[in-house]
TORDRENTI-419231 format. One line per 2 residues: number of its first residue (from 1); for each residue z, x negated, y of C-alpha. Coordinates in Angstrom, 2 decimals. Each point is the difference from the previous one (the first is absolute). Layout:
NUM = Z:X:Y; ... .
This chain:
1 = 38.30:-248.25:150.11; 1.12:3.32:0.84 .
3 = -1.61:3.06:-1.78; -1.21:2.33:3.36 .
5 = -1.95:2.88:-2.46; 1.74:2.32:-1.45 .
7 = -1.84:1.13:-3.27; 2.97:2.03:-1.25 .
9 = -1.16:-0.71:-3.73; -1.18:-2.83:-2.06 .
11 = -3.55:-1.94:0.37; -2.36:2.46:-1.51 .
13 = 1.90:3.12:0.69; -0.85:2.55:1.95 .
15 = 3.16:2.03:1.72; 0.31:3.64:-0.54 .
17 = -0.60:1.33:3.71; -3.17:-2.24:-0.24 .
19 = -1.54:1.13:-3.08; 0.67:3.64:1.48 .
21 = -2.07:-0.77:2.72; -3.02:-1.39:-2.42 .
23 = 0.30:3.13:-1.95; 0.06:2.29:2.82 .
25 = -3.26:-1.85:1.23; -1.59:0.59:-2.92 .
27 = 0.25:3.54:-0.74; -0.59:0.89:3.93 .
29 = -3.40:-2.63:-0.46; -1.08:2.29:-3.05 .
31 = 0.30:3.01:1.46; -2.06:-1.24:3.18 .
33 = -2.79:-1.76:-1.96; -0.45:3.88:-1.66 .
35 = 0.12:1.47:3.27; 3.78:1.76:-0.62 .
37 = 1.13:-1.67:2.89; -0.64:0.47:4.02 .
39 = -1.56:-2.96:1.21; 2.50:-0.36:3.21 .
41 = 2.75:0.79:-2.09; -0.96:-3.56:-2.31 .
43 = -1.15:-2.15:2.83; 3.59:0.72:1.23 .
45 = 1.71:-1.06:-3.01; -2.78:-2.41:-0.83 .
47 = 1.03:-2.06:3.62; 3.50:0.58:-0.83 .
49 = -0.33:-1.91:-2.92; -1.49:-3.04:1.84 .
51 = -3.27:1.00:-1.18; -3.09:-0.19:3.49 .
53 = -3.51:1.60:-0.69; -2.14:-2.35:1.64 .
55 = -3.05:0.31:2.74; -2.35:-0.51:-3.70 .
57 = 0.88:3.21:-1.36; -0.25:1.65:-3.51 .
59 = 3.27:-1.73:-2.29; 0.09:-3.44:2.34 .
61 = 3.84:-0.37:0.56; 1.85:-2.48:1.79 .
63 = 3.24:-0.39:-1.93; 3.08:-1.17:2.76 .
65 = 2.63:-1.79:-1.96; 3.22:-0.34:1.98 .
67 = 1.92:-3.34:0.21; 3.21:1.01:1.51 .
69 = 0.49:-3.09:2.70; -2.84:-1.95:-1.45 .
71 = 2.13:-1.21:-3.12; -1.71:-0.54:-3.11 .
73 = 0.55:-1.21:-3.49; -2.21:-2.15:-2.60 .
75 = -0.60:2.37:-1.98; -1.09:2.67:2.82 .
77 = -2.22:-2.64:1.57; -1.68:-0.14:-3.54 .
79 = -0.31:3.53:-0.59; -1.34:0.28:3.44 .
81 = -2.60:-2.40:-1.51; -0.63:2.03:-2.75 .
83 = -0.25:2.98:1.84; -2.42:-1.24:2.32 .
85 = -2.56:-1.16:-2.82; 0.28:2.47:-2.21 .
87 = -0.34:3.38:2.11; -1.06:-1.39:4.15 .
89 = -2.39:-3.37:1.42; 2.06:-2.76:-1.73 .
91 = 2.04:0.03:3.20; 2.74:1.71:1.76 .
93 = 0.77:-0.04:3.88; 3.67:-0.65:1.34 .
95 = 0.23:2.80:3.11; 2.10:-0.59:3.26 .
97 = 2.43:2.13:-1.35; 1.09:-2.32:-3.34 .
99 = -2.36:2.25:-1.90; -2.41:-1.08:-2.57 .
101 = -3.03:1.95:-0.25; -3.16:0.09:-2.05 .
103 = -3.12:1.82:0.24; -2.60:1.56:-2.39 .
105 = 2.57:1.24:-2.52; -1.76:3.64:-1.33 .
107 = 2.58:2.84:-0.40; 0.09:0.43:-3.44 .
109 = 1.81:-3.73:-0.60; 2.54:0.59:2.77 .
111 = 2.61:1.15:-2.76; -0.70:-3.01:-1.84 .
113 = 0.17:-2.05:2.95; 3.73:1.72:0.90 .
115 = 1.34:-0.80:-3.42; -0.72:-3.53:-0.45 .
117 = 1.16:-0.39:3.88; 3.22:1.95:-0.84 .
119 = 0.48:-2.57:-3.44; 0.70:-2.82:2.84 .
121 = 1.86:1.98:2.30; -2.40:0.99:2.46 .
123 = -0.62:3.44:1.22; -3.27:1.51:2.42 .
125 = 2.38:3.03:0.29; 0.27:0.87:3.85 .
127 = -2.33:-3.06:0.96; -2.20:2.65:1.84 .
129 = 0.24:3.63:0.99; 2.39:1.13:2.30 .
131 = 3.36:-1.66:-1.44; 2.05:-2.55:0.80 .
133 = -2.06:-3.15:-0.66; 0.62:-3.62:-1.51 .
135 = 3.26:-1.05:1.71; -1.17:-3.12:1.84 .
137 = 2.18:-3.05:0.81; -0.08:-3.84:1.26 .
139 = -2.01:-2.15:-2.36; 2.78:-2.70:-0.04 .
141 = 2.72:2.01:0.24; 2.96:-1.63:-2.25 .
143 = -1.56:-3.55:1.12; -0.48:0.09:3.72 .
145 = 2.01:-1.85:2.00; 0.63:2.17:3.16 .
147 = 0.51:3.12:-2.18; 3.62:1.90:0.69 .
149 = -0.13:1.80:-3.53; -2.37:-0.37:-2.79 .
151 = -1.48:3.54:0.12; -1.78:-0.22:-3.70 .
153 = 2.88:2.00:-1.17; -0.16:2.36:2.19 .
155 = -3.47:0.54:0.10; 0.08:0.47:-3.85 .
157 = 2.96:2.40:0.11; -2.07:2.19:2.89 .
159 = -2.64:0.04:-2.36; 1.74:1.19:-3.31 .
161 = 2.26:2.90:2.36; -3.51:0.97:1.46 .
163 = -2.42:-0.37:-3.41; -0.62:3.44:-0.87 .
165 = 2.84:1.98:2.33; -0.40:3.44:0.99 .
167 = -0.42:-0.55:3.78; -2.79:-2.84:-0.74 .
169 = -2.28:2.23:-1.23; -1.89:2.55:2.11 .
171 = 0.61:-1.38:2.94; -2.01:0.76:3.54 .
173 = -1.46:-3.03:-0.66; 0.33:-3.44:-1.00 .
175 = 3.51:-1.97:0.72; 0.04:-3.75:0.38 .
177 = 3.03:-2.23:-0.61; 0.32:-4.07:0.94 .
179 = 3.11:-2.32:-0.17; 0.29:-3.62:1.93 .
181 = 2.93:-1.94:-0.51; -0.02:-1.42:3.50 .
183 = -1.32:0.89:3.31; -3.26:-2.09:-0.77 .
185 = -0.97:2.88:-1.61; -2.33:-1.35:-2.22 .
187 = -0.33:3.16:-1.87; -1.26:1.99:2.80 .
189 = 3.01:2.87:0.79; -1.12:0.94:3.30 .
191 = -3.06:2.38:-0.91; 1.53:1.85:-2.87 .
193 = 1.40:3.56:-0.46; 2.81:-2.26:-1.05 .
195 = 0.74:-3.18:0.90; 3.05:-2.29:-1.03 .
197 = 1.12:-3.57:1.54; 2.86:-1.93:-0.91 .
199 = 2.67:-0.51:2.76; 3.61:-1.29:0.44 .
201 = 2.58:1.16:2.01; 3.06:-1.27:1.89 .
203 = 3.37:1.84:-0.81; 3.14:-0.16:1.72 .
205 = 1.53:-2.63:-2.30; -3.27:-2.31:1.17 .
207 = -1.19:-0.38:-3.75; -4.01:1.86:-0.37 .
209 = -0.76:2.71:-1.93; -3.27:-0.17:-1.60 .
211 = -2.43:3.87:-0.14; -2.73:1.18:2.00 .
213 = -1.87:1.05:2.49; -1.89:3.25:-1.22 .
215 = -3.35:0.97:1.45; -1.84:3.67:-0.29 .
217 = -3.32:1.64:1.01; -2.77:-2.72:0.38 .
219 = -3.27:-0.32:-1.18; -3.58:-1.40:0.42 .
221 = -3.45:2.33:-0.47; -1.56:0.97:3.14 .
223 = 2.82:0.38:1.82; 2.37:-2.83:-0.24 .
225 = 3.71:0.81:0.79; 3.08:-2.71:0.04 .
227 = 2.87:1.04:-2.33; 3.66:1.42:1.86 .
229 = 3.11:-1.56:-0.43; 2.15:2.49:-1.83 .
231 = 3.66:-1.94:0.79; 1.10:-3.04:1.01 .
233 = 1.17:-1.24:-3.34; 0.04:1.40:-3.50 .
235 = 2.79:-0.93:-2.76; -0.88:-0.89:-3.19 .
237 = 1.45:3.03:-1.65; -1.89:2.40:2.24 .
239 = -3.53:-1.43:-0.42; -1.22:2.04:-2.97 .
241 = 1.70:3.28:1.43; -1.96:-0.99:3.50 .
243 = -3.36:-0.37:-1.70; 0.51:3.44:-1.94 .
245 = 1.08:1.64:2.93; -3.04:-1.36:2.08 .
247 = -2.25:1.07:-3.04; 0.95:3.74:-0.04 .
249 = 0.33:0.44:3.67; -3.80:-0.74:-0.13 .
251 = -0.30:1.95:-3.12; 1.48:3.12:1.80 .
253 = -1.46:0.23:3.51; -3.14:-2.41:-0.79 .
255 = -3.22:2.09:1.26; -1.48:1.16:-3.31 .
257 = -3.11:2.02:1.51; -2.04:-2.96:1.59 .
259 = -0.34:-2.65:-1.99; -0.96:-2.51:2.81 .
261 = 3.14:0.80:2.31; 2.16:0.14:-3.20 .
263 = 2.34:-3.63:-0.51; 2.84:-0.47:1.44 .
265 = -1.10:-1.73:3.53; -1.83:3.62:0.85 .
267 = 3.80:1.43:-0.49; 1.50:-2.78:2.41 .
269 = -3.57:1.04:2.40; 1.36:3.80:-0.37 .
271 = 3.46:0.10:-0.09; 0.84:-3.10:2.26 .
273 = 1.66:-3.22:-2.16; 3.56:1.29:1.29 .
275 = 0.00:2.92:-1.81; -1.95:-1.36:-3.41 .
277 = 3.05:-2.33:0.40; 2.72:2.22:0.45 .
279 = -1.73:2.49:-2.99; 0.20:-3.38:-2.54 .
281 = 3.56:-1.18:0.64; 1.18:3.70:-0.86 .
283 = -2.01:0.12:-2.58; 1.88:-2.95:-1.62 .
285 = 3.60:1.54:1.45; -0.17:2.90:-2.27 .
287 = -2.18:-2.16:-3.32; 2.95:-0.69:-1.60 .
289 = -0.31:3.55:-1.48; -3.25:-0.38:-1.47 .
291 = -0.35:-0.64:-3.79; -2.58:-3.24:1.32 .
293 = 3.13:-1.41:2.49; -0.83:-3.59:-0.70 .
295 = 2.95:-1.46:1.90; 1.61:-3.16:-0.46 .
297 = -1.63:-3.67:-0.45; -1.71:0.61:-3.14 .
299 = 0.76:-1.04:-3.50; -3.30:-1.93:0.10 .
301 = 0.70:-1.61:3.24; 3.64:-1.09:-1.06 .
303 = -1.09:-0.98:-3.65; -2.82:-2.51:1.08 .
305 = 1.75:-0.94:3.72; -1.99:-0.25:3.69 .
307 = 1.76:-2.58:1.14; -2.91:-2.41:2.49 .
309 = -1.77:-3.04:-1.56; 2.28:-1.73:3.15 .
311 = -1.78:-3.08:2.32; 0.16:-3.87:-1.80 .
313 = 1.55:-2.29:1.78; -2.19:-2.77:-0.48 .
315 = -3.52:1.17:0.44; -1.39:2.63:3.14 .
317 = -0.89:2.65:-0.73; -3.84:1.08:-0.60 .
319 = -1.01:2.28:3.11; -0.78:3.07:-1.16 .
321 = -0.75:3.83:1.79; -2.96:1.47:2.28 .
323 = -1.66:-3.43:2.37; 1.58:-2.67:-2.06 .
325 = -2.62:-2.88:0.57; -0.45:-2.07:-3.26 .
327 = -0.86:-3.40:0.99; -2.42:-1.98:-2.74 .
329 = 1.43:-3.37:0.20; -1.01:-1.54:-3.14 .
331 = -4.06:-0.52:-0.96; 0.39:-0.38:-3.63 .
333 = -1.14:3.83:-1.80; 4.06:-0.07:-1.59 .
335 = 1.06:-1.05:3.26; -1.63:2.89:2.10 .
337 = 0.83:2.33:-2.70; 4.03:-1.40:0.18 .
339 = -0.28:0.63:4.33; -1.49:3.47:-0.31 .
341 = 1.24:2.06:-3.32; 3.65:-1.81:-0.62 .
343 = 3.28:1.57:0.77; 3.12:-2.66:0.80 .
345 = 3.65:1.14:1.27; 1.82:1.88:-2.21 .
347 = 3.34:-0.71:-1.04; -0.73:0.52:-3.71 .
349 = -1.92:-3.45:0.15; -2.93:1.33:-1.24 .
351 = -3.77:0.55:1.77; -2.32:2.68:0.08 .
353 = -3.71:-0.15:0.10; -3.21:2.40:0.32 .
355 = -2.92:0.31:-2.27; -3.22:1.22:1.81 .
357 = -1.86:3.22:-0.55; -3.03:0.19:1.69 .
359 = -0.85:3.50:1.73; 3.04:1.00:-2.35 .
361 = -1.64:0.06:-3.09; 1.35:-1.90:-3.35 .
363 = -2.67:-0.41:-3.29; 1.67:0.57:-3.56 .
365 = 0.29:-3.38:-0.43; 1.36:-0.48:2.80 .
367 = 2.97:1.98:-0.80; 0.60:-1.42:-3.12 .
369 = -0.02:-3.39:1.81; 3.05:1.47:2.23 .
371 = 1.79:1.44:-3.27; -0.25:-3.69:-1.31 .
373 = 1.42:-1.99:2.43; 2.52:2.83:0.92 .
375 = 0.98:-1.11:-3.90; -0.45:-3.25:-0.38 .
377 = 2.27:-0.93:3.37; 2.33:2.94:-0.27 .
379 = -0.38:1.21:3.26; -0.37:3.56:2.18 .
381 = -3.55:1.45:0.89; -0.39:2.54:3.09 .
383 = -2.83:1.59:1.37; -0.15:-0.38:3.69 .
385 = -1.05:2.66:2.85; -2.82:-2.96:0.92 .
387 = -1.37:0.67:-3.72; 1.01:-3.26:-1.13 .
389 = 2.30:-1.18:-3.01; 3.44:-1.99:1.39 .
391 = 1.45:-1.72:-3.41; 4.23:-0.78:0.77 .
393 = 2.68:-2.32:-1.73; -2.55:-3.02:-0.03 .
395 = 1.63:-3.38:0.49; -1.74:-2.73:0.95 .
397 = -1.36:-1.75:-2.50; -1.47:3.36:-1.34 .
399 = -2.31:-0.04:3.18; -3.11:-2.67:-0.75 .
401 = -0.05:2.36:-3.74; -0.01:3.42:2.08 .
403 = -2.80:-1.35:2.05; -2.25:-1.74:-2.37 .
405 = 0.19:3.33:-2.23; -0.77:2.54:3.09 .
407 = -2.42:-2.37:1.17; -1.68:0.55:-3.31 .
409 = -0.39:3.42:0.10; -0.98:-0.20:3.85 .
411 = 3.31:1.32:1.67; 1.31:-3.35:1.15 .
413 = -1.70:0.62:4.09; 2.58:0.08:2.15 .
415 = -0.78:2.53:1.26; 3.60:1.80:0.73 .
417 = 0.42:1.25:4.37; -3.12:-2.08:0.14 .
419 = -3.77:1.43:1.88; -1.69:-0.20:-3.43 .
421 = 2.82:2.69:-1.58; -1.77:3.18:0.88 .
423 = 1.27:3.15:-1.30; -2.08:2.73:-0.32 .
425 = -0.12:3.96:-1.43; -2.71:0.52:-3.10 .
427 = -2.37:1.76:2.74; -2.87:1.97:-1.24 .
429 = -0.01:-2.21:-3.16; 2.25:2.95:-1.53 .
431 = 1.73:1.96:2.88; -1.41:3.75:0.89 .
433 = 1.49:-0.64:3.45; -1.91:-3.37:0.91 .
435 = -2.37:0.18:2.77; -0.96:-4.25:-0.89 .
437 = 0.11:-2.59:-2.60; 3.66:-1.55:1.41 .
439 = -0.10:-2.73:-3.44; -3.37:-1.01:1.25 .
441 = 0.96:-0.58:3.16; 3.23:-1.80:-0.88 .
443 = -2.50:-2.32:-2.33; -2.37:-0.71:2.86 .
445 = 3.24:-0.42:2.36; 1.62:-2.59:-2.32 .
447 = -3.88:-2.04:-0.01; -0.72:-0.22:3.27 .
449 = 4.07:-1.47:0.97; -0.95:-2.38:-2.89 .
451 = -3.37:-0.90:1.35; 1.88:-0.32:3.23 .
453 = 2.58:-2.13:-1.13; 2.48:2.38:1.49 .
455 = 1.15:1.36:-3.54; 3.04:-2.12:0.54 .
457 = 1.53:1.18:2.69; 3.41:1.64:-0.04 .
459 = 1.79:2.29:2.49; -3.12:2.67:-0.67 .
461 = -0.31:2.77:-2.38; -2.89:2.23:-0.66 .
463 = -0.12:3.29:-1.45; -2.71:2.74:-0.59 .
465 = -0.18:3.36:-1.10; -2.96:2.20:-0.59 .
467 = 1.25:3.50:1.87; 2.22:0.61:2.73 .
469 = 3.00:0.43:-3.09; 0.97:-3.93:0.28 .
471 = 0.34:-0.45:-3.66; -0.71:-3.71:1.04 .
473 = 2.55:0.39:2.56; -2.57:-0.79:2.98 .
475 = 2.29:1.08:2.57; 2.62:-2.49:-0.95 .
477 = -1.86:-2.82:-0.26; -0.68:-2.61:2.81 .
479 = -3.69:0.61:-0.38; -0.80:2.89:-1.33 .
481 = -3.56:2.25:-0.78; -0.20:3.47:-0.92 .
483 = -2.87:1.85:-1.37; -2.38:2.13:2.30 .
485 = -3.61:1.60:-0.10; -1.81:-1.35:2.68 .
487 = -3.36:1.08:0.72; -2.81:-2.34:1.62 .
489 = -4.10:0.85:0.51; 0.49:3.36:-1.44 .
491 = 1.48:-1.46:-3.16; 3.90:-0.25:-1.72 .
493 = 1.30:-3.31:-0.25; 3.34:-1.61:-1.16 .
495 = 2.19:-0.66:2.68; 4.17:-1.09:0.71 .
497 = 2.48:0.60:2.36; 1.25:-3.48:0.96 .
499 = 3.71:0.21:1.15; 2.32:-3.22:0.48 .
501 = 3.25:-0.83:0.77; 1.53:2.13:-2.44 .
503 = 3.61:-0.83:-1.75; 3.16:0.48:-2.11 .
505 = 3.52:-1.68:-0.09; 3.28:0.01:1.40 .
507 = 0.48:3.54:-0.30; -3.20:0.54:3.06 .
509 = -3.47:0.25:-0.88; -3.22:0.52:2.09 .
511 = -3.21:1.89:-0.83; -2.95:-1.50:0.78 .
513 = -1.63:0.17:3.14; -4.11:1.23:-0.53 .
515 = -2.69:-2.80:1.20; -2.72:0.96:-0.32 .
517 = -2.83:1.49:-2.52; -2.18:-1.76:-2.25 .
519 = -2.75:-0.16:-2.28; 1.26:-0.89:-3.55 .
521 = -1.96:-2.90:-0.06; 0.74:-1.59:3.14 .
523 = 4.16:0.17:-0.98; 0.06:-2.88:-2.04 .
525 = -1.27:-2.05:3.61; 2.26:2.14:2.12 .
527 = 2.96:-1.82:-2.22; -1.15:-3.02:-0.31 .
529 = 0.41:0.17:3.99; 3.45:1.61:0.37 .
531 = 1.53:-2.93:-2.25; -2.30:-2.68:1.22 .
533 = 1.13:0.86:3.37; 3.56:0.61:-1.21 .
535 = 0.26:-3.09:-1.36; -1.56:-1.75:2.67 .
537 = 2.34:1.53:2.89; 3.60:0.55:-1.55 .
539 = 2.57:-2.38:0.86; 2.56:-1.43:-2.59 .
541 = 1.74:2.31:-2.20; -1.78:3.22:2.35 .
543 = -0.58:3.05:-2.41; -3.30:1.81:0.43 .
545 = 1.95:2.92:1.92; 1.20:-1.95:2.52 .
547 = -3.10:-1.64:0.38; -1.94:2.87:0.15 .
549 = 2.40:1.29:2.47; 0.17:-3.26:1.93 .
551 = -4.38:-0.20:0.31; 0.03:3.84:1.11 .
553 = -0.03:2.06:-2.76; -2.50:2.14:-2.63 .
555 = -2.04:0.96:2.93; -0.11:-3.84:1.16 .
557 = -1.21:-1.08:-3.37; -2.12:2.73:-0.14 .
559 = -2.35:-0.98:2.58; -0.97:-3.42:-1.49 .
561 = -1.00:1.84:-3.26; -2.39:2.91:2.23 .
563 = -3.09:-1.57:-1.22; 0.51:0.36:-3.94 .
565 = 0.26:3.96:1.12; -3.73:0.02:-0.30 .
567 = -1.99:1.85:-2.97; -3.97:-1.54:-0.07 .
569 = -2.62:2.56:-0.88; -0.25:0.92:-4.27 .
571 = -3.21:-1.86:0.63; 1.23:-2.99:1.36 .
573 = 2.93:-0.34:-2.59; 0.63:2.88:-2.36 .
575 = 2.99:-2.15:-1.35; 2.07:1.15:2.60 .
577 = -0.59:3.97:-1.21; 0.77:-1.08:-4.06 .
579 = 3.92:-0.07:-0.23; 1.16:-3.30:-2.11 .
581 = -0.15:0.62:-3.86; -2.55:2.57:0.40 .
583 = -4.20:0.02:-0.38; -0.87:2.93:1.83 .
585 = 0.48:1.36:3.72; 3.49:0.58:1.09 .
587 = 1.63:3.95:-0.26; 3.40:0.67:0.92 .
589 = 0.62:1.75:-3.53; 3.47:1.80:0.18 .
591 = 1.20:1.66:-2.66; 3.10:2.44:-0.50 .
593 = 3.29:-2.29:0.96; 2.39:0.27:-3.21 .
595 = 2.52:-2.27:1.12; -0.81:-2.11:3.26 .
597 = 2.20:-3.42:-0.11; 1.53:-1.69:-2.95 .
């Protein structure tokens, strides 16, 4: 099994630029807790740190952890059990960004927290604030069988060059980084300030050349942009020195007097994507005289190899990517879990197959459960961008052990590109930005597909954030809900945004196309009828875009769900003006945003 973290220094240990960090946080912590120290000036190098103050106020923190493309050790997954015991709920939350999270954590543990976090490797340092966040990448990268490279290494190597650099710090704001190693795209390039798929090319002597096709200047929040092509094909050697040069050409013409026009898709809005393009390749011309050049395939990359998984040629491939339709065709519980969560195709011989973590969230023991079987069977963990677990290197015979242990600890659904996977942001649970309880509605979402028996389907994926900022990645999803204030009688109530059809892969994606507007609690229904009728209508193998498409679109749809847009009076039913989770009457509470979108 191939080592993917990088601790620099034995078990235990904690590395010198790491340990600076800790004791820089604690003398800047003293001096604010006496009132030495401006407030803005330590919420700035508070989120810098990875460290959120959360909607609660006072010292509630949420502590981000970053999990550079999802890959995790034992003894991280243990610690993060520790951690979550000792100083937050017992639980963490895995973020659609390969972040871990946890909540409640009061301000004067957070150095303690950073040092026995930094013991296994792991860092919060840049996890918030605006930086260059956790360097995302495909969940079975190294063991997918359409991948052109493995882009672990890469990933990795992007993260150590960019882990504490000069231009990474400071920047106009936040700066968001995702590798696929095919044009599936499973990890989600096209709405990044940065965006990297794995390509081949033809030469002249008709062998391929494997490198990539480099993206720049998407995003989500409230408004959605697509990311540009920067070239037709990027070598190997020149990736790094592209990525750098992308970085500072933000870094020096990003806008850094309005905060909500400030990442890098307002430049392409201002300065036309031509131009931003022309600015980034001379940027990287003339990088070979900076004293950060990092040019050349790097010594990570070549020590540990990229070379692709490759395709068996005795078993087809598992479908995979955005609309792949899982088909149940067992009715045993192992069977259903084997057709929905297991991987088959690679070259290596070997399977892959996802735990499930409902709304996200993993219990203590839960991730000591993870840390043991990652032991016991000698195999890979990764985090996925669906907030799941995907374990790698299983064989065969390993699989009726994997699932009788995850079925145990309640993670054996299979649940993976399935209706009952929602993903959702924490909402007003913790967020100052959340308009509505997203992790209640995801909950309520998840019961009423159940109740429906329409938790099975695949083909459909649901995502909700609280706030326009699409932390749940609403816009992306093929049914999607955002949060909104509605008001009904004279009263506030929780509302969404519906949208549908939206989607990701093969270097295109698609924003989702707004529905209609509904009461929180009528959402759940409004589901229930988009699949029911999805399911109903599609034709063999159809993905929900095309069928959307093909039955006349958002607006279409739209019109059969009209009569859920209706709020009855706070007499008649005062549950629909009490948000889910919550006793009292609904108010759009909205703090000050620290650091919209993980």
């Amino acid at each position: 099994m191939s080592q993917t973290i990088d601790v620099e220094v034995g078990p235990g240990a904690i590395s010198p630029a790491a340990l600076a960090d800790i004791q820089k946080f604690e003398r800047l912590l003293a001096l604010y807790l006496k009132g030495e120290m401006d407030e803005d000036a330590f919420r700035v190098f508070r989120l810098n740190n990875g460290i959120y103050g959360q909607r609660q106020g006072g010292t509630n923190q949420m502590v981000r952890v970053k999990i550079p493309y999802g890959a995790l050790q034992p003894e991280q997954l243990d610690m993060l059990a520790h951690l979550s015991e000792t100083y937050s709920r017992g639980w963490g939350h895995i973020t659609t960004r390969q972040n871990v999270q946890m909540h409640f954590v009061q301000l004067e543990q957070i150095p303690a927290v950073m040092r026995e976090l930094a013991s296994v490797g792991l860092t919060t340092r840049e996890a918030c604030g605006d930086t260059v966040r956790n360097v995302m990448g495909c969940h079975l990268a190294g063991a997918c069988p359409f991948e052109v490279l493995d882009i672990s290494p890469w990933a990795q190597a992007t993260f150590e060059h960019l882990l504490r650099n000069p231009y990474a710090q400071r920047l106009p704001r936040k700066f968001k980084i995702n590798f696929s190693g095919c044009v599936t795209d499973c990890g989600q390039a096209m709405f990044n300030d940065v965006g990297i798929v794995a390509v081949n090319r033809a030469k002249d002597d008709g062998t391929v050349e494997p490198g990539f096709r480099v993206f720049f200047a998407g995003g989500l929040g409230a408004n959605p942009h697509p990311a540009q092509a920067l070239e037709e094909f990027t070598s190997r050697e020149d990736l790094l020195p592209t990525i750098e040069a992308i970085l500072r050409t933000f870094d020096h013409y990003g806008n850094r007097d309005n905060k909500l026009r400030a990442r890098m898709k307002w430049l392409v809005d201002n300065l036309g994507a031509d131009e931003v393009r022309r600015r980034i390749l001379k940027e990287r011309r003339f990088l070979p005289a900076s004293a950060t050049w990092p040019g050349g395939v790097p010594a990570l990359v070549q020590a540990q190899g990229d070379d692709p998984a490759g395709v068996s040629p005795t078993i087809s491939p598992t479908p995979m990517g955005w609309g792949t339709n899982v088909v149940l065709k067992k009715s045993d519980p192992m069977g259903r879990w084997d057709d929905a969560n297991v991987v088959r195709g690679n070259a290596k011989g070997t399977v892959s197959a996802y735990a499930y973590c409902r709304l996200g969230d993993v219990t203590a023991e839960q991730f000591r459960a993870v840390a043991a079987i990652q032991r016991d069977m000698n195999l890979e963990v990764r985090v996925t961008n669906r907030q799941n677990f995907v374990f790698r290197g299983l064989t065969e015979e390993q699989l009726p052990d994997l699932y009788a242990r995850l079925a145990f600890f309640g993670m054996a659904e299979p649940g993976a590109e399935l209706a009952r996977d929602v993903v959702a942001c924490p909402g007003a649970d913790t967020c100052n930005l959340a308009v509505t309880q997203s992790r209640g509605l995801a909950s309520e979402i998840g019961r009423a597909l159940e109740e429906a028996g329409l938790a099975d389907v695949g083909g459909v994926r649901v995502n909700i954030s609280g706030c326009t900022n699409s932390c749940g990645q609403h816009h992306i999803s093929d049914i999607g809900f955002m949060g909104v204030e509605r008001r009904a009688h004279g009263q506030a109530a929780p509302g969404y945004q519906m949208l549908l059809g939206g989607y990701v892969g093969h270097t295109q994606i698609e924003f989702g196309h707004k529905a209609l507007r509904l009461p929180a609690k009528t959402a759940g229904e409004a589901t229930v009828r988009v699949v029911g009728r999805f399911a109903a209508e599609r034709s063999a193998g159809e993905s929900f875009t095309a069928w959307l498409e093909r039955v006349g679109g958002a607006s279409e749809v739209a019109r059969g769900l009209a009569d859920l847009d209706a709020f009855p009076t706070p007499a008649e039913n005062p549950d629909f003006y009490v948000d889910y989770g919550e006793t009292g009457p609904y108010i759009a509470e909205v703090g000050a945003g620290e650091c919209a979108a993980g």
